[in-house]
DRENPA-3360 file (N, C-alpha, C; in nm, 2 decimals, always signed):
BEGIN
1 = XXXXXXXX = +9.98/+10.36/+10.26/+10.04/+10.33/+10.13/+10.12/+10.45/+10.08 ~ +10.24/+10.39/+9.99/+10.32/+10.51/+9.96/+10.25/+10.55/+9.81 ~ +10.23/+10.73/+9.80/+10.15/+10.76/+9.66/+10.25/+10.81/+9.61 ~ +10.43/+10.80/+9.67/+10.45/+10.85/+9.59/+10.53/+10.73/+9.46 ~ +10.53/+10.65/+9.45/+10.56/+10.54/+9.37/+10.57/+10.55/+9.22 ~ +10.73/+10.54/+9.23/+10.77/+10.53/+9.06/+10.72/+10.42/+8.99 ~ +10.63/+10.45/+8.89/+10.58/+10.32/+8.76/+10.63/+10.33/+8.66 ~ +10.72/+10.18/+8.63/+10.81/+10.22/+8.51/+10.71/+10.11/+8.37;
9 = XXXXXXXX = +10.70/+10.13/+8.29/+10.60/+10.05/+8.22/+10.74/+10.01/+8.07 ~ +10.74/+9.92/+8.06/+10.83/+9.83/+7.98/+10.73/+9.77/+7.88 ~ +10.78/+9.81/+7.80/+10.67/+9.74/+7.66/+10.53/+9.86/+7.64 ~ +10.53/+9.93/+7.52/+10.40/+10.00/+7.51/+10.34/+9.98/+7.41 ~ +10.27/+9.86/+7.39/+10.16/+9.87/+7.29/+10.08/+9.84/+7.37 ~ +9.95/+9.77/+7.33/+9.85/+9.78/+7.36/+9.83/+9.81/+7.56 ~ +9.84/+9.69/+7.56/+9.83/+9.66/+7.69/+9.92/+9.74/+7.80 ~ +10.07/+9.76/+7.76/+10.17/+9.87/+7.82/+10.09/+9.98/+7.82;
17 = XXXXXXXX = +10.06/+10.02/+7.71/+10.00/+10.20/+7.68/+9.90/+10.23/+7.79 ~ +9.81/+10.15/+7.75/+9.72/+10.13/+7.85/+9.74/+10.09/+7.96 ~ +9.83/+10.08/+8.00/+9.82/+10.05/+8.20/+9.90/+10.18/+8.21 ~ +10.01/+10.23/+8.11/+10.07/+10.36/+8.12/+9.94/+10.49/+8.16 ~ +9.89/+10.46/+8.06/+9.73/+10.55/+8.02/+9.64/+10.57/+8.16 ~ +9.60/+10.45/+8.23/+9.51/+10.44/+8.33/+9.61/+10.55/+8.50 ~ +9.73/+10.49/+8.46/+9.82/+10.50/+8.61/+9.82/+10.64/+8.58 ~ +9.85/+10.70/+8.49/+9.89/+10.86/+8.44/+9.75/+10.93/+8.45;
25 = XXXXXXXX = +9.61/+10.87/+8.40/+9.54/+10.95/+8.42/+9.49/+10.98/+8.61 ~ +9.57/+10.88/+8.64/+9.52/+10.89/+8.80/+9.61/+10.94/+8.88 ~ +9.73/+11.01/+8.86/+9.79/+11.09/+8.84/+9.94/+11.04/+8.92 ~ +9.91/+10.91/+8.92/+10.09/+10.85/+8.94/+10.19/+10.86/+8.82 ~ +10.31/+10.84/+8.88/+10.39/+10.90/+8.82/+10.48/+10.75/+8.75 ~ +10.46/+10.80/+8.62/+10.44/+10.68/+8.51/+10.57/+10.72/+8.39 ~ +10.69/+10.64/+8.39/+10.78/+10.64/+8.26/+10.77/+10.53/+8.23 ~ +10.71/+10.55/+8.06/+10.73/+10.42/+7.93/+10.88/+10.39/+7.89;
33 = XXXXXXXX = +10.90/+10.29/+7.84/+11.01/+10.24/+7.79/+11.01/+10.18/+7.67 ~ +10.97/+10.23/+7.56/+10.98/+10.22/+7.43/+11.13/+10.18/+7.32 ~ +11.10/+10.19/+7.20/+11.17/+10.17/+7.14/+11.11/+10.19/+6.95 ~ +11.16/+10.24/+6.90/+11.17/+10.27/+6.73/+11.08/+10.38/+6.74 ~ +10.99/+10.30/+6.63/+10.86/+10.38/+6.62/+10.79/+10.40/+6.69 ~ +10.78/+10.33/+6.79/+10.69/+10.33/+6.93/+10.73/+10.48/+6.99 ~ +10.83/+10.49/+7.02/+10.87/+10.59/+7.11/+10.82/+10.73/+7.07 ~ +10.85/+10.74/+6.91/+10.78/+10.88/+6.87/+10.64/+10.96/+6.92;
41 = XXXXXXXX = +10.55/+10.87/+6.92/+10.40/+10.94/+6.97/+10.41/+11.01/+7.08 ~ +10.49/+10.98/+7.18/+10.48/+11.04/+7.34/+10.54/+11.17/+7.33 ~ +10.59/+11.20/+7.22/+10.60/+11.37/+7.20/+10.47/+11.44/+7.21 ~ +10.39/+11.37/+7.15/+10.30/+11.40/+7.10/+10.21/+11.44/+7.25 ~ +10.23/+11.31/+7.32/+10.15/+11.26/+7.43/+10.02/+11.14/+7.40 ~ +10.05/+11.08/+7.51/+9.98/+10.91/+7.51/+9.84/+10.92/+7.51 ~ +9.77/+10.92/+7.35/+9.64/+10.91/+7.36/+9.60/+10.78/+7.37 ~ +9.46/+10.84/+7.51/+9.39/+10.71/+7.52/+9.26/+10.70/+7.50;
49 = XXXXXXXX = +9.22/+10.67/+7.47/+9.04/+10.64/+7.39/+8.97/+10.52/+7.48 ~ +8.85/+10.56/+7.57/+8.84/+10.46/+7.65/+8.69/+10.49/+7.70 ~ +8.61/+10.37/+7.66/+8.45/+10.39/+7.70/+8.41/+10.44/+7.82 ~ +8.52/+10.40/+7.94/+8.50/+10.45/+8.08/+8.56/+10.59/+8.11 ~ +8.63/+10.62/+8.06/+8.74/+10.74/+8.07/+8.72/+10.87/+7.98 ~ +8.66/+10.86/+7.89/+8.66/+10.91/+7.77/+8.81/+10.90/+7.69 ~ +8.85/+11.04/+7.65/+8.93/+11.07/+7.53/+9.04/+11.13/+7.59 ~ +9.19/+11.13/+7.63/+9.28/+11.21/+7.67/+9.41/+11.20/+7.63;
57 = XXXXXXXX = +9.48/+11.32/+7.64/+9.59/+11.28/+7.54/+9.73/+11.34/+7.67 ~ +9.77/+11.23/+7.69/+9.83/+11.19/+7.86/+10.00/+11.26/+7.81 ~ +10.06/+11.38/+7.88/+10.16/+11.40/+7.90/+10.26/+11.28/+8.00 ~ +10.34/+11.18/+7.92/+10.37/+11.09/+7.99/+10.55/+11.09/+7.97 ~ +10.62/+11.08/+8.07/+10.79/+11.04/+7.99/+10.81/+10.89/+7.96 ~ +10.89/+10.96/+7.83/+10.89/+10.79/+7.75/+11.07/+10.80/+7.74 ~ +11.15/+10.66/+7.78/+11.28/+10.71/+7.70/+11.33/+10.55/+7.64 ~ +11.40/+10.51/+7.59/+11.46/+10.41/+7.54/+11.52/+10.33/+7.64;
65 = XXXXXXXX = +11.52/+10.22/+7.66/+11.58/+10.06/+7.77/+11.76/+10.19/+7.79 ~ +11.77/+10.19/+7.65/+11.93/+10.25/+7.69/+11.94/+10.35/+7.79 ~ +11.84/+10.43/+7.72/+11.84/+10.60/+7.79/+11.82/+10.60/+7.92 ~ +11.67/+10.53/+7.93/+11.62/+10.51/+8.09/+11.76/+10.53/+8.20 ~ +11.78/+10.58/+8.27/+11.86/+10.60/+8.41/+11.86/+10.56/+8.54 ~ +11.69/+10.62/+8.55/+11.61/+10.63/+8.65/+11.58/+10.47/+8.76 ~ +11.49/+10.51/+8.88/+11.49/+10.39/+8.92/+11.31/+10.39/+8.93 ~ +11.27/+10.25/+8.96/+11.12/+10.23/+8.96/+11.10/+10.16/+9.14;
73 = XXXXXXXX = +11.01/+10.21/+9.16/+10.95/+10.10/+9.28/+10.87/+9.96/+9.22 ~ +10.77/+10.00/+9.06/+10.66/+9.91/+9.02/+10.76/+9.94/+8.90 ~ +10.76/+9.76/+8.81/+10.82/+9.77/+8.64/+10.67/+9.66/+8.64 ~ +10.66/+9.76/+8.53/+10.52/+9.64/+8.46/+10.58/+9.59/+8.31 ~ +10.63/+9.48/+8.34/+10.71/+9.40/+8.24/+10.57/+9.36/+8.09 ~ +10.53/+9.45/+8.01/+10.45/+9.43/+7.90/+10.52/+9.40/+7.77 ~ +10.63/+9.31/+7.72/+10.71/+9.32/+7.63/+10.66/+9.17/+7.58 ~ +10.62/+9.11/+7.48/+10.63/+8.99/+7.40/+10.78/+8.89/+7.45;
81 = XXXXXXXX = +10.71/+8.77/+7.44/+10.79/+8.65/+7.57/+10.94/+8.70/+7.51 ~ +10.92/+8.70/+7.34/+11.06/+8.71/+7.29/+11.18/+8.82/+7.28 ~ +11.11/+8.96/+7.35/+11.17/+9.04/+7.41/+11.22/+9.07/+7.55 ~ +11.19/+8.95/+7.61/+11.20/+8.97/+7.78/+11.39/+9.01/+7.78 ~ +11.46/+8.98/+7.74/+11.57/+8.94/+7.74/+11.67/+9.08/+7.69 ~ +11.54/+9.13/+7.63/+11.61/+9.28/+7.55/+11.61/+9.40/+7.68 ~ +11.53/+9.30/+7.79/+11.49/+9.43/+7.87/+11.55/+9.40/+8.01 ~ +11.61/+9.27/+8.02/+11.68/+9.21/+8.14/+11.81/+9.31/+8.24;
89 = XXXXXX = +11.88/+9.35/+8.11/+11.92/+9.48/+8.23/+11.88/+9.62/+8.28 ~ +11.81/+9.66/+8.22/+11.66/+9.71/+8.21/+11.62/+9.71/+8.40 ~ +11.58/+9.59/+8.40/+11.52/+9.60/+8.51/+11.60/+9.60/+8.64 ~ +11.71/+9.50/+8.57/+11.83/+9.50/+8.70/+11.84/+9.62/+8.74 ~ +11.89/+9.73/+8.64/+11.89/+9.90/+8.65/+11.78/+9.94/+8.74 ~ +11.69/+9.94/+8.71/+11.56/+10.04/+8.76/+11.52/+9.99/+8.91;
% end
């Protein structure tokens, strides 16, 4: 299997962050794709709080659908049904 595999995670709330959170802490190589307010925290870095995991606060790249450039091998499409459409060239791109 190839480890080296780009994961591009689209959509980061719960369930995005968190599969961002899990793939990052296992040390694949993981860009979010945020937007507004969402995007800000990842300065910060992606904390994740987790009964199995404990407590970590994940150096992760985050950039905007616009920004993004890059290309993905894995898009984990996490966006609400009524955003799929915000993110359609998005994926064509990646």
């Amino acid at each position: 299997a190839n480890s080296n595999l780009k994961y591009l995670i689209a959509g980061t709330g719960g369930v995005g962050g968190s599969i961002a959170a899990f793939l990052s802490l296992s040390g694949k190589d993981v860009t979010c794709i945020a937007r507004g307010e969402h995007l800000a925290p990842y300065a910060e870095g992606l904390q994740l709080h987790s009964d199995l995991k404990g407590e970590h606060c994940l150096k992760v790249a985050a950039f905007t659908a616009e920004e993004f450039q890059g290309k993905a091998d894995v898009i984990f499409v996490c966006v609400k049904g009524y955003s799929v459409d915000s993110i359609t060239e998005l994926i064509k791109r990646a």
